[in-house]
KESETOR-999523 format. One record per residue: residue in one letter; x, y, z of N, C-alpha, C, CB in turn. Coordinates in Angstrom, 1 decimal. Glycine has a CB too. Example, Ala and Ser with C-alpha at 12.3 -4.5 7.8 and 13.67 -1.06 7.14 Angstrom:
2
- residu:n.X:n.Y:n.Z:ca.X:ca.Y:ca.Z:c.X:c.Y:c.Z:cb.X:cb.Y:cb.Z
- A:13.2:-5.7:7.8:12.3:-4.5:7.8:13.2:-3.3:7.8:11.3:-4.5:9.0
- S:12.8:-2.2:7.1:13.7:-1.1:7.1:12.9:0.0:7.9:14.1:-0.6:5.7
***
This chain:
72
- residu:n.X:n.Y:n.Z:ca.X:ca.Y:ca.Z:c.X:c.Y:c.Z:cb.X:cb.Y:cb.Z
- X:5.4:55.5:131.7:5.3:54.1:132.0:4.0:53.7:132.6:6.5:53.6:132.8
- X:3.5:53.1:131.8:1.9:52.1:132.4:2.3:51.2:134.0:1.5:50.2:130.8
- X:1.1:51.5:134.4:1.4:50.2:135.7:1.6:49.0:135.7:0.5:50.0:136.4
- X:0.6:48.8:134.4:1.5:47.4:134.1:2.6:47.1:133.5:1.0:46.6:133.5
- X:3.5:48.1:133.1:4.7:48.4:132.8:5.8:47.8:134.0:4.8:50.1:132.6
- X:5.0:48.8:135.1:5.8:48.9:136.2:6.0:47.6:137.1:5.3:50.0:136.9
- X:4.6:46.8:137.4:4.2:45.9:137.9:5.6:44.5:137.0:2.3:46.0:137.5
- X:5.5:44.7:135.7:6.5:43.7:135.0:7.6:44.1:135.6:6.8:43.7:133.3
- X:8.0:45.0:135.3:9.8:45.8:135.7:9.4:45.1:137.1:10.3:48.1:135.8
- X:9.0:45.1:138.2:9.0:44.9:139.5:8.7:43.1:139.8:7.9:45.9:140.1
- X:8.4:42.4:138.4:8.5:41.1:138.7:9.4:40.5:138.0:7.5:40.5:138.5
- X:9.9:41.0:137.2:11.8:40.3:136.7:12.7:40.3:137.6:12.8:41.2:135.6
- X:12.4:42.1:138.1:13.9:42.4:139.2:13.8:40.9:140.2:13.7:44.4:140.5
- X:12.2:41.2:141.0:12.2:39.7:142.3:13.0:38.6:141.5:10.2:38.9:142.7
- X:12.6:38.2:140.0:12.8:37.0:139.8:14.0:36.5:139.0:11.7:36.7:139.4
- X:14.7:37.6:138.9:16.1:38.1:139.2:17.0:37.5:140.4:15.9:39.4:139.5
- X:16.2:38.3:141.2:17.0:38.4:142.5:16.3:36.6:142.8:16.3:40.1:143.9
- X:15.4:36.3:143.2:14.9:34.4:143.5:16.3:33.7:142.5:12.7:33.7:142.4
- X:16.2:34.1:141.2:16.9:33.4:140.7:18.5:33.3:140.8:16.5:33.7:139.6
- X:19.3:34.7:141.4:20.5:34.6:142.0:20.5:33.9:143.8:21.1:36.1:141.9
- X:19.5:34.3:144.4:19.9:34.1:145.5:19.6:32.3:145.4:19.2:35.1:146.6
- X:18.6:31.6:144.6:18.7:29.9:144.6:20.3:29.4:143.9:17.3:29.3:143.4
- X:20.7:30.2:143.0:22.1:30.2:142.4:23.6:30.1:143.7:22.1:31.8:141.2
- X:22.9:31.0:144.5:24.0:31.3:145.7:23.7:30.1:146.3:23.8:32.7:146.7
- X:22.4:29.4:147.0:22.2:28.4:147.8:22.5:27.4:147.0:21.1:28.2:148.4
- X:22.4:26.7:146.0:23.1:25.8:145.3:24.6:25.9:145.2:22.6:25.9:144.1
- X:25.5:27.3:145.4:26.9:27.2:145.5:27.2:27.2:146.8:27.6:28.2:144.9
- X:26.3:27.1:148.1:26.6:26.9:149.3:26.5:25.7:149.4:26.1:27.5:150.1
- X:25.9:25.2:149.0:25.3:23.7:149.1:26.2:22.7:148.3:23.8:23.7:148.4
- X:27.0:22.9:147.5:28.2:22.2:146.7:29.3:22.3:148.0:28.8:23.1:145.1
- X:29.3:23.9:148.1:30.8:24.0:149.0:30.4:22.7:150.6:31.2:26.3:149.8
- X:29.4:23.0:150.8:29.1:22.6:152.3:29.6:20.6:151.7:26.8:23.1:153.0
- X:28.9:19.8:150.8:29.7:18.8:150.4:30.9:18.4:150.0:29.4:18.5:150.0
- X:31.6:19.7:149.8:32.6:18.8:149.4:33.7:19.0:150.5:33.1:19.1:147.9
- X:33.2:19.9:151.5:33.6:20.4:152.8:33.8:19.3:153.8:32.6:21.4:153.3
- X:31.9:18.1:153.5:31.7:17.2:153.9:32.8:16.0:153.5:30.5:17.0:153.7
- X:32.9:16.0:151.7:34.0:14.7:151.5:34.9:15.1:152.1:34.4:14.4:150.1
- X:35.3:16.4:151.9:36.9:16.5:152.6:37.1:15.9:154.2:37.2:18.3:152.7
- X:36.0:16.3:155.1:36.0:15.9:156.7:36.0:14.6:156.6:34.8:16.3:157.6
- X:35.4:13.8:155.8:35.3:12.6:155.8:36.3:11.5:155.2:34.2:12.5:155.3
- X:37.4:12.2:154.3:38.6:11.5:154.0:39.8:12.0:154.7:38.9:11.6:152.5
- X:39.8:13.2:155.4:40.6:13.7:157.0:40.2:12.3:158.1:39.7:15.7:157.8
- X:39.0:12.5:158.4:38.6:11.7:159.1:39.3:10.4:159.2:37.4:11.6:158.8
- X:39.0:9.7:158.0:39.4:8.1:157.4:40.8:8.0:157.7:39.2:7.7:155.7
- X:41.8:9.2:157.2:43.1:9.1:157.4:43.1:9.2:158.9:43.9:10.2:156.6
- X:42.4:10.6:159.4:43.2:10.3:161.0:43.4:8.9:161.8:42.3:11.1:162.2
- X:41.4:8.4:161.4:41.2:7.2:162.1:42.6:6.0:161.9:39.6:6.5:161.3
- X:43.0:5.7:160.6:44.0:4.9:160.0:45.4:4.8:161.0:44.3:5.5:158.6
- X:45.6:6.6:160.9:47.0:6.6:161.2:46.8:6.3:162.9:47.8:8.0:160.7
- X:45.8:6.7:163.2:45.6:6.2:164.9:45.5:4.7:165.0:44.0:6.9:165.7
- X:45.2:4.0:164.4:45.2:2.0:164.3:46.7:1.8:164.7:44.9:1.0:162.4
- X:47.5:2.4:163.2:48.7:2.4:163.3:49.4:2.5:164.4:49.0:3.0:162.7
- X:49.7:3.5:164.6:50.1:4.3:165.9:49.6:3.3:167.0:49.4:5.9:166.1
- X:48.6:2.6:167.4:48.2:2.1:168.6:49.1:0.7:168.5:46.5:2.0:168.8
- X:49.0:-0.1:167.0:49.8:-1.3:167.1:51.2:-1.0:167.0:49.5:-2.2:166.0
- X:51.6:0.0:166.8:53.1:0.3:166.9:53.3:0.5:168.1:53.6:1.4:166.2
- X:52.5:1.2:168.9:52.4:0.9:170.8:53.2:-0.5:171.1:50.3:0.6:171.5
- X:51.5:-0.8:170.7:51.2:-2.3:171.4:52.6:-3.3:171.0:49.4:-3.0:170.5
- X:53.2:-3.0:169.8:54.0:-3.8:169.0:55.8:-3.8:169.9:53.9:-3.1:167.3
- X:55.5:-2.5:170.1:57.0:-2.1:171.2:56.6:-2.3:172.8:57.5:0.0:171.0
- X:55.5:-2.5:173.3:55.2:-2.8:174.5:55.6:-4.3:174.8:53.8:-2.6:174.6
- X:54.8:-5.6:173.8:55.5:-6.7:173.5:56.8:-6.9:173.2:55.1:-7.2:172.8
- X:57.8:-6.0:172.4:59.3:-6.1:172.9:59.6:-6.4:173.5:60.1:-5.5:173.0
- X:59.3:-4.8:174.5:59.7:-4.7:175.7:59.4:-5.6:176.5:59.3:-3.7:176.1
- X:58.4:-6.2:176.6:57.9:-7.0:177.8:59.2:-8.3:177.6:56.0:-7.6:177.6
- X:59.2:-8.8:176.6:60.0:-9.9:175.9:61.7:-9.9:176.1:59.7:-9.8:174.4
- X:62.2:-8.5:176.2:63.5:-7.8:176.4:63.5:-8.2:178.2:63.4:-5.8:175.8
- X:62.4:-7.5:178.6:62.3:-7.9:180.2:62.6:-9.3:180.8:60.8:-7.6:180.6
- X:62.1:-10.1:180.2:61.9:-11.2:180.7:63.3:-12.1:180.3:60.6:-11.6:180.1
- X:63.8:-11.7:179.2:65.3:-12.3:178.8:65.9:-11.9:179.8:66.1:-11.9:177.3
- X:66.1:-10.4:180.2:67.1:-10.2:181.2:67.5:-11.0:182.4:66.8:-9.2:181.6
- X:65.5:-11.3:182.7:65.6:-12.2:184.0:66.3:-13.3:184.0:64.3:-12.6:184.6
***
């Protein structure tokens, strides 16, 4: 085998290997977004169901207060 034989064989394998490992960061890089949509529609829901939850408080607090005041 010629050196410049060898020199080719030794610039495919690199560009080989560049070409899987950009293939790998591009599949990290999908997972890490949709990782992101996912947090971000968890998020939206938690936020929601916590509104809820606070006017349903707030909503039985005014009962109560209203229940109180009949008694008197």
């Amino acid at each position: 085998m010629s050196e410049m034989n060898i020199v080719r064989s030794l610039r495919e394998e690199l560009e080989n290997k560049v070409a899987a490992q950009v293939s790998e960061l591009n599949l990290i890089r999908q997972a890490l977004y949709d990782l992101k949509s996912a947090h971000n529609k968890m998020r939206q829901q938690y936020d929601e169901e916590i509104a809820r939850l606070r006017a349903d408080v707030a909503q039985q607090a005014q009962v109560a207060a209203v229940q109180q005041q009949q008694k008197q």
